[in-house]
N, C-alpha and C positions, 0 to 999 in steps of 0.2 A: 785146867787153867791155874797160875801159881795164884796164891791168894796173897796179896800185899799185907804187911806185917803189921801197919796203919795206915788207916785211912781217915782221913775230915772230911766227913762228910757237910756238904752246907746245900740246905737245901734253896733254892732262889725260886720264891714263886712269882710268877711277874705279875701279880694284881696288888701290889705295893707299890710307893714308891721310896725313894730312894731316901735310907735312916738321915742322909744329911742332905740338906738341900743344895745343890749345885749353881752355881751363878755361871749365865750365860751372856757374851758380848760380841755383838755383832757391828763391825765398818767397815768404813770403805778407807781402803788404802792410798797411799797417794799416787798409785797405779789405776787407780779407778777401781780396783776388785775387791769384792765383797770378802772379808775376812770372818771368820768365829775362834773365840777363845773363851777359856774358862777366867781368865785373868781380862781388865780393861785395857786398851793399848797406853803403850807408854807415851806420854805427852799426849794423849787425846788421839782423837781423830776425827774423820768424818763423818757426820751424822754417826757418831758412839751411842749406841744405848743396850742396854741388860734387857734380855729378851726370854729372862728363866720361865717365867709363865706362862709361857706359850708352848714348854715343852713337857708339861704338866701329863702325864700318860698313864693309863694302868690297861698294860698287855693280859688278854686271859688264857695264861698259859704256864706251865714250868716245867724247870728242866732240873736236874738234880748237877752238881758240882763235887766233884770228887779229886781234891789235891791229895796226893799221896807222900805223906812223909817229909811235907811243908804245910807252915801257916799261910791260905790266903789272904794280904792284908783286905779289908773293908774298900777301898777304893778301888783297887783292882778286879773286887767281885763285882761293884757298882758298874764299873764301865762293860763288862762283860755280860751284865743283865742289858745295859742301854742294847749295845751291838747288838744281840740276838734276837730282843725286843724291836729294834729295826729291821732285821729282816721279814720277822713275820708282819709287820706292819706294814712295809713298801709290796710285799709279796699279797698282802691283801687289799690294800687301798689301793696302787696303784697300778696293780697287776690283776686284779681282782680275782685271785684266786683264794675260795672260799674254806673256811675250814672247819666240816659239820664238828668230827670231835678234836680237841687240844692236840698238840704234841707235846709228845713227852717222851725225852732221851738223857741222858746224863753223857757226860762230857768228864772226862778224868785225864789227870793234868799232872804227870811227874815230876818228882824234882830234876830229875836231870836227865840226861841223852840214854845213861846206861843201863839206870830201871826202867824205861821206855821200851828199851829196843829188847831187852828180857820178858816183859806182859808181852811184847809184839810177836804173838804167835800165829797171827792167822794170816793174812795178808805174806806174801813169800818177800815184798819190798818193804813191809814198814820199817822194818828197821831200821833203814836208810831213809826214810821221808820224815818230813817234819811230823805228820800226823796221818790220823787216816779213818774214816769213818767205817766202822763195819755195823750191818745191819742185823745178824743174826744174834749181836749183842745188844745193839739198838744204840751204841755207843761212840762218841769221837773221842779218841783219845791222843795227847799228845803232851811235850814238856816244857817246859817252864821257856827254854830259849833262851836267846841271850839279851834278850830286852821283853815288855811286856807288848811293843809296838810287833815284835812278830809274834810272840807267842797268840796276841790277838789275833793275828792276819790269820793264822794256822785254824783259831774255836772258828772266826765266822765262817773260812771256809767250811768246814767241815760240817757247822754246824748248819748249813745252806742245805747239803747232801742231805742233814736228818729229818730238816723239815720238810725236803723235795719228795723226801721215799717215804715219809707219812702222810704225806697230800696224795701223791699221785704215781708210788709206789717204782716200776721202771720207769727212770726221762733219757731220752736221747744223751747221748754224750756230750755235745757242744751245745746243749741247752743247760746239763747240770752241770759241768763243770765252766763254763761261760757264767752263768748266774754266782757261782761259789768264787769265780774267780773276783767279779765285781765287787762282789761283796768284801769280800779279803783287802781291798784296800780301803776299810771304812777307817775313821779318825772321829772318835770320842769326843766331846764336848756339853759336858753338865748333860743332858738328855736329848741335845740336837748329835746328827754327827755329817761328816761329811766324807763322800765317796771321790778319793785322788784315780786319775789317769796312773794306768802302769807303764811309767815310760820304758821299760824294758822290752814289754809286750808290743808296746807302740810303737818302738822304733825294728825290732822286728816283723812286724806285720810292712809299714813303710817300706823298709829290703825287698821283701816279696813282693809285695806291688811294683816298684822301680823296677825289679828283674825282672817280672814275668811269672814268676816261681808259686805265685800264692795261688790257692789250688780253686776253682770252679765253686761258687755256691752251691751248684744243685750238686755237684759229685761231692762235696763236704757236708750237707745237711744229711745225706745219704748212707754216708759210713756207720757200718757196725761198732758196736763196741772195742771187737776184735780192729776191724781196721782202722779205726780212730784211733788204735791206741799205736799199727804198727806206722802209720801216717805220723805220730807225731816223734818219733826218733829220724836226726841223732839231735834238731835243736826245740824238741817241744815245741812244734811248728801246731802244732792241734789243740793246745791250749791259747797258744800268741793270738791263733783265729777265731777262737771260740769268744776271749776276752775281747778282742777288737769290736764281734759282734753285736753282742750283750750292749758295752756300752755304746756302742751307738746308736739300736734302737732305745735305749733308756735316756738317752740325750731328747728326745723331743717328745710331746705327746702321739704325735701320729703314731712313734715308735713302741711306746708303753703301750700303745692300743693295740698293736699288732701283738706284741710279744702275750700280753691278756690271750686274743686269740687265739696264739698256739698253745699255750694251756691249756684253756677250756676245753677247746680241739682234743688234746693228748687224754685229759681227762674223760673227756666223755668214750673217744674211742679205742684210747688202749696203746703201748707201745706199738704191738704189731701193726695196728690199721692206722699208725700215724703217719702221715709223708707233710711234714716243713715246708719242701716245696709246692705242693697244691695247696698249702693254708697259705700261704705268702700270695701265690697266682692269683687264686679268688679272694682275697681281701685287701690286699695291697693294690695299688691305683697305677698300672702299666706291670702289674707284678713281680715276677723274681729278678727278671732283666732288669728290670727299673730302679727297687731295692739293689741290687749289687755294685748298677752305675752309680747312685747317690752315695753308698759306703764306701765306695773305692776311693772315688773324691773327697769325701771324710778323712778316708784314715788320713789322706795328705795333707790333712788341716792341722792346725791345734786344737787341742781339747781342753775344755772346762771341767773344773769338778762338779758333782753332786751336792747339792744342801738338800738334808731333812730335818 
């Protein structure tokens, strides 16, 4: 491995909180929808009130930060503590997935496309990907991007995959990359954030339903690594379904309960003895047929964001 010429190291433990304190502002629009920002709206709004205190947190966990031959400013470290500091937290409160010891991986962050894609020796694609988590380093690594809103998109996904393969080591494919994808649309805000619909995702997954084309639940839960991955060429049809998934059971609490259960499930007995569809059958209430009728009629709907 080439060894970078500098590195800033920062190390982020998340049982702090944040050196400067964030002001948080939650209304209602004159659409009726709940808004969050770090700023109050302009001219007021509806029931307007600063809600920082509530997002008061100390995660016990850390991950190491490694910009390569750039300074990370202080703000952009801050939001990148909140984000990941929310995944392990939704992952454990609301997913209940427990975590006996810490994770800890570091996350290294280029400055640009073309020291990226030079570290990127393992992986035969990363070069071409925004980023990519490898485990035998324990590492996601990825660059700077052309805004810090994807360079985000890129840590949390990745950094989903770090905390999935420290928990519970192999996940199905349309469970960790469904979960990483979710996540990847989080949006910052003092120490709340909020998870957007991928309307890309969403209106592909839509296509498939209207045609016919969108593939069987139980033959999608079913796929190998290998065939998930050739299933999802030539339009990344195995992610669009993966992500449509994910958020839909995380839209309700029936659905957070279920997706808990397949964890648990996976955790106790293992990639190989895992089958989605017999946890779905026996826990779900008219089981997979029933789940699949409810989501299909979903996708056709509008979707809400996430508040945490």
């Amino acid at each position: 491995m080439k060894v970078p010429a500098l590195a800033v190291t920062l190390i982020l433990s998340l049982g702090y909180a944040l050196s400067a304190r964030a002001e948080i502002y939650r209304w209602t629009d004159a659409d009726g929808r709940v808004q969050f920002s770090d700023r109050p709206p302009a001219g007021g709004g509806k029931d307007a009130e600063e809600i920082s205190d509530r997002y008061e947190q100390h995660v016990p966990f850390g991950f190491e930060i490694i910009p390569v031959d750039y300074e990370m400013p202080p703000d952009t470290r801050g939001k990148v503590e909140v984000a990941v500091s929310k995944i392990h937290e939704i992952l454990s409160s609301r997913l209940g997935l427990h975590f006996p010891t810490d994770p800890s991986f570091k996350i290294r962050i280029f400055k640009d496309q073309e020291s990226y894609a030079r570290y990127a020796d393992g992986p035969p694609l990363a070069g071409m990907a925004s980023g990519y988590y490898m485990a035998q380093r324990n590492e996601a690594v990825t660059w700077r991007q052309h805004s810090f809103e994807q360079m985000l998109e890129v840590i949390t996904h990745e950094a989903t995959h770090a905390i999935l393969r420290h928990r519970l080591g192999d996940v199905p494919p349309w469970l960790n990359e469904g979960l990483s994808e979710y996540f990847e649309r989080m949006e910052v805000f003092g120490k709340a954030v909020v998870i957007h619909p991928n309307p890309e995702w969403d209106e592909a997954v839509k296509q498939k339903v209207r045609d016919g084309s969108i593939k069987p639940l139980r033959e999608y839960l079913a796929l190998s690594q290998q065939g998930w991955q050739l299933h999802n060429f030539p339009d990344n049809r195995s992610y669009s379904q993966a992500w449509s998934l994910v958020y839909f059971l995380m839209s309700t609490p029936e659905g957070t309960g279920l997706l808990g259960r397949l964890l648990e499930t996976l955790d106790r007995v293992g990639t190989e003895n895992f089958s989605a569809a017999d946890v779905i059958d026996t826990n779900f209430e008219g089981g997979l047929a029933s789940l699949e009728s409810r989501w299909l009629a979903w996708v056709l709907g509008p979707k809400q964001a996430h508040h945490y």
